[in-house]
VOMAR-643831 format. One line per field, with one value per residue (C-alpha): residue number from 1; residue in one letter; x, y, z. Coordinates in steps of 0.001 Angstrom, whole numbers, plus 500000, padded with zeros to 6 digits. Layout:
<rs>
pos	c(NUM, ...)
code	c(A, ...)
x	c(X, ...)
y	c(Y, ...)
z	c(Z, ...)
</rs>
This chain:
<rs>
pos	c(1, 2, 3, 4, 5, 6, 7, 8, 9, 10, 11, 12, 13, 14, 15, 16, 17, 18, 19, 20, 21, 22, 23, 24, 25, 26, 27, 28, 29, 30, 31, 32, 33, 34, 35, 36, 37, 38, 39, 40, 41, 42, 43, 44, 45, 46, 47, 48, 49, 50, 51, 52, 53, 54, 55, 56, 57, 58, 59, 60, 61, 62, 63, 64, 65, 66, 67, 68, 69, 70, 71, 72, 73, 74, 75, 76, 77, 78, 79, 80, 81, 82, 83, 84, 85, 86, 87, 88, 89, 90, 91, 92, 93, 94, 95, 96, 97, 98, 99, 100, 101, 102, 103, 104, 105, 106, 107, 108, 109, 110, 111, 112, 113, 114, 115, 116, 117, 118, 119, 120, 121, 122, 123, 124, 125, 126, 127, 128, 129, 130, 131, 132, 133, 134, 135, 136, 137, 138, 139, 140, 141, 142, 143, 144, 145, 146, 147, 148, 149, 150, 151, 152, 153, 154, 155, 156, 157, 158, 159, 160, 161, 162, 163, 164, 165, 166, 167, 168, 169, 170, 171, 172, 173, 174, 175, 176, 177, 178, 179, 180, 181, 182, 183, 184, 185, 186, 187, 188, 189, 190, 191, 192, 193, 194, 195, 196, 197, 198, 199, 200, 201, 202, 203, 204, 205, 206, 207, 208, 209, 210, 211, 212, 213, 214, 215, 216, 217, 218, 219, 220, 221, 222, 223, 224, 225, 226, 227, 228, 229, 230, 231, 232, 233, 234, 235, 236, 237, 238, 239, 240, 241, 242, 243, 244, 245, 246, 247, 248, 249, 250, 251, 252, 253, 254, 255, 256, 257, 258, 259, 260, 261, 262, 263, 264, 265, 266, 267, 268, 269, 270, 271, 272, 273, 274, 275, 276, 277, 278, 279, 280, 281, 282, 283, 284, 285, 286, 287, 288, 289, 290, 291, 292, 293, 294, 295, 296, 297, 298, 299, 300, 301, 302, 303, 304, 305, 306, 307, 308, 309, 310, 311, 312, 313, 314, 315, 316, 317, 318, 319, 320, 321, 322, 323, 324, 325, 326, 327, 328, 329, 330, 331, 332, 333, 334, 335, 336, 337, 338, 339, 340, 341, 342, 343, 344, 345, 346, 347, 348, 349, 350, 351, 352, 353, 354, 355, 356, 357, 358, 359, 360, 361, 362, 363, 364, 365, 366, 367, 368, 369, 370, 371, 372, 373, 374, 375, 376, 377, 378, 379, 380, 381, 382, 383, 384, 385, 386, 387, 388, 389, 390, 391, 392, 393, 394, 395, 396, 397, 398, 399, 400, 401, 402, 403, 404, 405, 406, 407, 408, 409, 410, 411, 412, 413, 414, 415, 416, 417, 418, 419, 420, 421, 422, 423, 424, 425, 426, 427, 428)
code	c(X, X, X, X, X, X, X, X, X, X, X, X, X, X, X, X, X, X, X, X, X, X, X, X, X, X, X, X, X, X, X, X, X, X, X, X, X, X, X, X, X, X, X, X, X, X, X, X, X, X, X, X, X, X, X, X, X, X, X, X, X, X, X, X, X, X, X, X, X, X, X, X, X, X, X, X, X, X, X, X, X, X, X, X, X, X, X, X, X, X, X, X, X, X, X, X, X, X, X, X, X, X, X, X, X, X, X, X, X, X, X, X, X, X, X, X, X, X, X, X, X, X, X, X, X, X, X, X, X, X, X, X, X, X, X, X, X, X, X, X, X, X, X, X, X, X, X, X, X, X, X, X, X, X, X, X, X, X, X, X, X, X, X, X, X, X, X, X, X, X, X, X, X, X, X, X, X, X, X, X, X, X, X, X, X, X, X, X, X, X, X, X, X, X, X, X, X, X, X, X, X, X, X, X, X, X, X, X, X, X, X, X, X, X, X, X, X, X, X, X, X, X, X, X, X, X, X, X, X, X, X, X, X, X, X, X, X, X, X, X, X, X, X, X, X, X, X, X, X, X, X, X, X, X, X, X, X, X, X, X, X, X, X, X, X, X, X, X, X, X, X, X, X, X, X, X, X, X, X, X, X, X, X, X, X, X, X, X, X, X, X, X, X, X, X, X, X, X, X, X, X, X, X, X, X, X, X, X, X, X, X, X, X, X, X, X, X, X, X, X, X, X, X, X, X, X, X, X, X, X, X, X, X, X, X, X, X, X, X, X, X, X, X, X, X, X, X, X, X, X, X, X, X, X, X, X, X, X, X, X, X, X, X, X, X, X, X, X, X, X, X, X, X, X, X, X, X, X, X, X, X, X, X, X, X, X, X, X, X, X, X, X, X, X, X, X, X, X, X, X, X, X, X, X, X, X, X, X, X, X, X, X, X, X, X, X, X, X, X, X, X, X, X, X, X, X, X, X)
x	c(491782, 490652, 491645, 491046, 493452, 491721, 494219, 496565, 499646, 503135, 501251, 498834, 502034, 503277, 500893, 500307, 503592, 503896, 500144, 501372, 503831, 501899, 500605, 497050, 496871, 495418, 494288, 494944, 492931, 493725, 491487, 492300, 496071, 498992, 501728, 503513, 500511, 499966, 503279, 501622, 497822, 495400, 494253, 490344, 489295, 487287, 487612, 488197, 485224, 483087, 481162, 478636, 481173, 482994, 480724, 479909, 483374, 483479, 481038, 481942, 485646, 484303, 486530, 487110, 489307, 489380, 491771, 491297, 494273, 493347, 491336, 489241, 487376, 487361, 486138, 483407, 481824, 482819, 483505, 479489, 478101, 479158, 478504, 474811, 475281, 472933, 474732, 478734, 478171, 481174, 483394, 486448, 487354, 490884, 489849, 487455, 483932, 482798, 482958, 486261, 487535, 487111, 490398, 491688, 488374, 488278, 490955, 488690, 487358, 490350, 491839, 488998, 488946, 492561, 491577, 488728, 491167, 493993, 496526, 499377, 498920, 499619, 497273, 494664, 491700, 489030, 487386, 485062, 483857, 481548, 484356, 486972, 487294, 487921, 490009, 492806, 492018, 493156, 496643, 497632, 498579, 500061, 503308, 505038, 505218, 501576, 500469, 496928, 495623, 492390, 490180, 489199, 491284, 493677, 496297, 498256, 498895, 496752, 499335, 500670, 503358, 503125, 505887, 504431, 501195, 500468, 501309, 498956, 495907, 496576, 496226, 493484, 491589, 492326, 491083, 487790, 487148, 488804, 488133, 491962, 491101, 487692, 485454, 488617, 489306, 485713, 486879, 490417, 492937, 495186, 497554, 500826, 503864, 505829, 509805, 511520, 511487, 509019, 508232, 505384, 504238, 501306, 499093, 496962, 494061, 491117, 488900, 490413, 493981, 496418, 500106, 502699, 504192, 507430, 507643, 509087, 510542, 509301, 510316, 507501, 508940, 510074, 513416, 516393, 517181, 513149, 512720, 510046, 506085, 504839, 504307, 502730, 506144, 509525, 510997, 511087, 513480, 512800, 513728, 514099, 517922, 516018, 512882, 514308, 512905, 511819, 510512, 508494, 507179, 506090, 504316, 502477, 501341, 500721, 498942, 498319, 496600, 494468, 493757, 492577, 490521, 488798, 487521, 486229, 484365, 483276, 481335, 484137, 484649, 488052, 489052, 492238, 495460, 496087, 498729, 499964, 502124, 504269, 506986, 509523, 510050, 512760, 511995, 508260, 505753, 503262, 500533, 500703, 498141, 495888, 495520, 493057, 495283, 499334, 501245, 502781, 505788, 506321, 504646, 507053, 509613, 507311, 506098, 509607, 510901, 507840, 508775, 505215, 502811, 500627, 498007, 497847, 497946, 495032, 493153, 493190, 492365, 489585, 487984, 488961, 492136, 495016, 496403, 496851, 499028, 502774, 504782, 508396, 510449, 513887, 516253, 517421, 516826, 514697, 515037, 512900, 513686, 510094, 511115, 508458, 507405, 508703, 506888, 505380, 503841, 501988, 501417, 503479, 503190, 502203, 502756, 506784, 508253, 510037, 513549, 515905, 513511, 514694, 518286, 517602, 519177, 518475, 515600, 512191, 510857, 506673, 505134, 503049, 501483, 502177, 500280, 501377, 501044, 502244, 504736, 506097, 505620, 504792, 504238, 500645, 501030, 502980, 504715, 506109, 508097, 509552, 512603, 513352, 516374, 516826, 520647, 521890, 522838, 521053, 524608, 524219, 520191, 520891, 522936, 521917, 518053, 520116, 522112, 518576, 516987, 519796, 519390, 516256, 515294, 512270, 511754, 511828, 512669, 513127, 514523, 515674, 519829, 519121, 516626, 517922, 521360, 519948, 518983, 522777, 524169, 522081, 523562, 526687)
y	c(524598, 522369, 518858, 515590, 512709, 509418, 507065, 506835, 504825, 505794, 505994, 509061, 510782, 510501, 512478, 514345, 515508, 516124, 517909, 520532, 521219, 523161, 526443, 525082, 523340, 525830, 524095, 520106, 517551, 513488, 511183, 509621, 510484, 510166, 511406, 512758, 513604, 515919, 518394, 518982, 519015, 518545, 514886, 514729, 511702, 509383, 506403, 506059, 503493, 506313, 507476, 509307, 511341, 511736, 513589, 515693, 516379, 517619, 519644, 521168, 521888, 522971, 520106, 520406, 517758, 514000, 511575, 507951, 506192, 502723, 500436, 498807, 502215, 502609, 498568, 499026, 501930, 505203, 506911, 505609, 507062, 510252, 510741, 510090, 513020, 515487, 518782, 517462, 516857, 519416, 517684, 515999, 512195, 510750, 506873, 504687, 503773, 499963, 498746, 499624, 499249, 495216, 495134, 494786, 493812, 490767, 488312, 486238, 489517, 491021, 487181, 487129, 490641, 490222, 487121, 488949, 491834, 489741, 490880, 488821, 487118, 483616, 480642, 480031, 478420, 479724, 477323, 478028, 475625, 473837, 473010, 472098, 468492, 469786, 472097, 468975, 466756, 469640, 470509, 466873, 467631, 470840, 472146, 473552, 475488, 476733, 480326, 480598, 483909, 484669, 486035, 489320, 492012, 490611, 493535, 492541, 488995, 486732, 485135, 481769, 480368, 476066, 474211, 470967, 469246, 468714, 472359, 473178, 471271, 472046, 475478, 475287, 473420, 476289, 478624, 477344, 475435, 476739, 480872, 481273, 484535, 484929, 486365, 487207, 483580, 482325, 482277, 481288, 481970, 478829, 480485, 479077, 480722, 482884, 483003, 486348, 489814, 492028, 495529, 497742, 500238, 503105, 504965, 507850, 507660, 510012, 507733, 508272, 509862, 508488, 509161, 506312, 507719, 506474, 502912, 501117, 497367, 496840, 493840, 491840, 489381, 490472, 488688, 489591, 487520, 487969, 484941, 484321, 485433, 488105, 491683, 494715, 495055, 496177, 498880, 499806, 501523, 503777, 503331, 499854, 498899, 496253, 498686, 499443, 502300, 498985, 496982, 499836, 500252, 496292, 497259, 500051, 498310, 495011, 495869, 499753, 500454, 496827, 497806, 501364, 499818, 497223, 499230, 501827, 498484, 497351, 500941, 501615, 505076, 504589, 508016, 507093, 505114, 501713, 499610, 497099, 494202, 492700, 489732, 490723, 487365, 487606, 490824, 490505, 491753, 489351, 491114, 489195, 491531, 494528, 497204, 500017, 502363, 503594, 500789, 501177, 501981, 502128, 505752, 506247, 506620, 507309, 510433, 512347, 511473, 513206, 516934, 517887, 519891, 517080, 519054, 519924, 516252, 515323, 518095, 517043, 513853, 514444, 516663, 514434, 516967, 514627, 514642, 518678, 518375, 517093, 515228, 515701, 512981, 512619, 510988, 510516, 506798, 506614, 504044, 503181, 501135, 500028, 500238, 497580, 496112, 493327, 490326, 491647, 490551, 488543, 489611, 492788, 495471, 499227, 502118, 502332, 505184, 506060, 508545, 509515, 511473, 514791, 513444, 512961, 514585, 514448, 511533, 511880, 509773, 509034, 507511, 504824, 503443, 506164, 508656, 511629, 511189, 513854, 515120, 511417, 509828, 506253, 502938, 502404, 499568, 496842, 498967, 502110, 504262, 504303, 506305, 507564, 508710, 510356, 510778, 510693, 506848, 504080, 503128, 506488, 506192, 502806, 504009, 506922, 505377, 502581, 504758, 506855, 503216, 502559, 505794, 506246, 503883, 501825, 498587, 495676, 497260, 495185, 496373, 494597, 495516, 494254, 496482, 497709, 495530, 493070, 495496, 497122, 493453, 493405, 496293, 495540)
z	c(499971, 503031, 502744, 504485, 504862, 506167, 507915, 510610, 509343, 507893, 504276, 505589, 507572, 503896, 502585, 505204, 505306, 500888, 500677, 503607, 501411, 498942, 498718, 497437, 501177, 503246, 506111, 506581, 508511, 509237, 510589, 513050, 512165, 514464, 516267, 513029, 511441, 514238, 513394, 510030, 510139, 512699, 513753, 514281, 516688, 514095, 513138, 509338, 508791, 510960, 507720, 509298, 511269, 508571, 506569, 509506, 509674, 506326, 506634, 509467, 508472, 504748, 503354, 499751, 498571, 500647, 499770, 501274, 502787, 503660, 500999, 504548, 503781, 500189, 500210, 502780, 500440, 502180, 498708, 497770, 500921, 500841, 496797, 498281, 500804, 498561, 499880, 499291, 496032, 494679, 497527, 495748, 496250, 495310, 495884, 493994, 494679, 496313, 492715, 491831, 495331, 494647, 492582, 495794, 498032, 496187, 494782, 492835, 491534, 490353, 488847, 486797, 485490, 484676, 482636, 480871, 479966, 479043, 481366, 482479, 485589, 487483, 486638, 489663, 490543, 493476, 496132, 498844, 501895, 499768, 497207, 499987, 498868, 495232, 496334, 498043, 494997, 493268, 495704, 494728, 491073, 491568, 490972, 493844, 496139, 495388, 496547, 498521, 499033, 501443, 498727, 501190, 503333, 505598, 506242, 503971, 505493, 503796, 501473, 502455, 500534, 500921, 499591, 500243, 499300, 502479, 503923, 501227, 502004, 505406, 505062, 503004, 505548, 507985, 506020, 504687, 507936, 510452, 510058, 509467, 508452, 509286, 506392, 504278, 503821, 503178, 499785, 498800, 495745, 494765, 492316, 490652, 492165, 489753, 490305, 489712, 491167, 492537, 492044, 493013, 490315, 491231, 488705, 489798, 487244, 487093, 485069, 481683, 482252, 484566, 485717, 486209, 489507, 490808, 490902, 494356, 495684, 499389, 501853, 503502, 505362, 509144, 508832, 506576, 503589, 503076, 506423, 508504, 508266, 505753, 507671, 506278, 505039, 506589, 504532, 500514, 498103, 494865, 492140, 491233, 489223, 487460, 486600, 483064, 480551, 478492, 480841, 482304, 478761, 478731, 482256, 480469, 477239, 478854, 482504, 482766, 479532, 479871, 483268, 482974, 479501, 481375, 484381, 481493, 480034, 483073, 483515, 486591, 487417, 489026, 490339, 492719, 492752, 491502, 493254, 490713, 492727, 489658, 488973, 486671, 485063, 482797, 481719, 481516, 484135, 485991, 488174, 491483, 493005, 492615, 495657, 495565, 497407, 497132, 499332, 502908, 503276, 499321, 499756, 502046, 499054, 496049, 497264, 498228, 494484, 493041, 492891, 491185, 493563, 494949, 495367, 492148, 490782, 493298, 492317, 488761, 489005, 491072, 488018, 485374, 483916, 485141, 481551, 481959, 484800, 484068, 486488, 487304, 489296, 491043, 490134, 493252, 495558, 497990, 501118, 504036, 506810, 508973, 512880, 514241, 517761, 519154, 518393, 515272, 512757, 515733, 519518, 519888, 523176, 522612, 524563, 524789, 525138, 521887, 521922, 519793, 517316, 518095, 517130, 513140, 510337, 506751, 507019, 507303, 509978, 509312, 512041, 511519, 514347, 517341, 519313, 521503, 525076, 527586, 525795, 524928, 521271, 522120, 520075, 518989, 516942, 515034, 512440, 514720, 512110, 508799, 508703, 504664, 503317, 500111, 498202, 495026, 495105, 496756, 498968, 500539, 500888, 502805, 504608, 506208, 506653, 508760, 510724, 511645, 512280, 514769, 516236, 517052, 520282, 522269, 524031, 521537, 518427, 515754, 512037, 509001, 507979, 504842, 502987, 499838, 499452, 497552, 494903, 495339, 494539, 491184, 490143, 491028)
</rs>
């Protein structure tokens, strides 16, 4: 079996690196891919909105099976265009169409089909430049700190926490007036914030049928003791202490099954994963967020626990089977730790020379934003590498991903210490 991966972060080196794995992989294509991506498949030079190329490409490389990193692709309709493609009709997608893509395309979208479908989630109200003034009569009376959220894609840094009225109303002003965030932020989210824990938890679904796959805690801020700006996030750990056989069956009753339901109401074929961002709030699950796609760098330690054939999973989802194929997990911890450019999340350099690879043992390092260049692996972007560990406790996991972090060098490298040891103090 051919198959495409579209991406080119630490998510589709992931992958990459899980689907070469099997014997059902016979040849394995990313696009545009990496520097890691390139030891396991073969990185073609398009970009991943490039639909027309795309399809070309899979015609050309007699692609059977795609699966769709990113959601900016699975949002702009790349899934719809090529189920119009008349002669790649029997080609297999793992991500969902523009419709279902809006879980995450849209916050307003995916508030309001959580309130039609009764799943838990934080009180909010929408407001757009024409209801601007509404919107700061409305900051006045609420609790704080309040949580505004651009309502479109905004890599993942789109969420301002204010924890003053007057933060709040200036941020909204920014983003309604000023183009904060450009057409993301034309519309924004003011939510109440919810206090307790977060958790990530992924479901591959294939319309009907639908694994819960390991669930994962990742770090977004860039500083330790979760400081500073939000980033695409800094590192992750699987499983969660605090992820409990019952409140995993409260996540499953209460936001899964509702989920899955209402996109089957709504006349959603969802064929693809569901990221479902919760708070655990004293043992019961909030959504904070939907994403259309698994998270970065959470697949980073989702997909070494599961010991299933990938392959085989993506394979059955794609034809609608999933509930034929069962999943096996290990019980082993997973932890990443993000190495990122200095100056990230905000003006960062590329191109440094990165060493030290060549001197790992027993982590996988997936490159995120790198490229080859004679010889040399060099930095390529904000997030550079995310270096997993795997052991049987989560000490020994944070541990040896820290010691790799340290390892591995460039100029201005920056890495949180921290990831992971707040979840070893709660189980302490």
């Amino acid at each position: 079996m051919n198959i495409l991966i579209l991406g080119s972060g630490g998510r589709e080196h992931a992958f990459a690196w899980k689907l070469s794995q099997s014997p059902l992989c016979d040849t394995l294509f990313v696009a545009p891919g990496n520097a890691g991506t390139a030891q396991v498949a073969t990185n073609l030079p398009l970009a991943f909105t490039d639909f027309g190329g795309i399809a070309q490409a899979i015609r050309e490389h007699t692609i059977d099976l795609l699966l769709v990193g990113p959601e900016e692709p699975l949002v702009k309709g790349v899934v719809d265009y090529l189920r119009q493609q008349p002669d790649l009709t029997r080609l297999r997608i793992v991500g969902p169409d523009a419709q279902g893509a809006q879980l995450e395309g849209s916050k307003d979208f995916s508030k309001a089909f959580m309130q039609r479908h009764g799943i838990p989630t934080a009180a909010s109200q929408t407001f757009t430049l024409d209801t601007l003034n509404e919107g700061l009569t409305y900051l006045e009376t609420h609790a704080l700190p309040i949580v505004l959220k651009a309502d479109g894609l905004a890599a993942g840094k789109g969420v301002i926490i204010a924890e003053t009225v007057a933060e709040a109303q200036s941020t909204l002003r920014d983003m309604l007036s000023a183009g904060r965030f450009g057409e993301a932020g034309h519309k924004v989210v003011v939510e109440q914030f919810l206090r307790g824990i977060e958790l990530s938890v992924f479901v591959l679904s294939d319309g009907v049928n639908y694994k819960i796959l390991p669930e994962a805690k990742d770090y977004k801020r860039i500083g330790e003791g979760d400081t500073g700006p939000n980033t695409g996030g800094m590192g992750a750990v699987s499983p969660v202490v605090f992820a409990t056989d019952s409140f995993m069956r409260k996540v499953e009753d209460k936001v899964v099954k509702p989920t899955l339901a209402g996109l089957q109401q709504e006349g959603i074929q969802y064929v693809g994963f569901i990221f479902i961002g919760l708070m655990n709030m004293n043992g019961s699950p909030f959504v904070i967020e939907y994403n259309a796609r698994m998270g970065d760098p959470e697949t980073e330690v989702v997909l070494p626990r599961i010991q299933t054939d990938l392959v085989e999973l993506l394979v059955a989802a794609a034809d609608g089977e999933l509930d034929k194929v069962p999943m096996q997990v290990s019980p082993q911890t997973a932890v990443t730790t993000m190495l990122v450019s200095g100056g990230y999340p905000d003006a960062y350099e590329k191109g440094k020379a990165i060493t030290g690879l060549d001197q790992l043992d027993e982590v996988m390092p997936f490159h995120a934003g790198t490229v080859s260049q004679n010889d040399l692996v060099i930095t390529n972007g904000g997030r550079v590498l995310a270096i997993t560990a795997i052991a049987n406790s989560l000490e020994n996991a944070v541990r040896k991903s820290q010691e790799a972090a340290r390892a591995v060098q460039f100029d201005g490298k920056q890495y949180r210490k921290d990831i992971g040891l707040d979840l070893i103090r709660y189980s302490d």
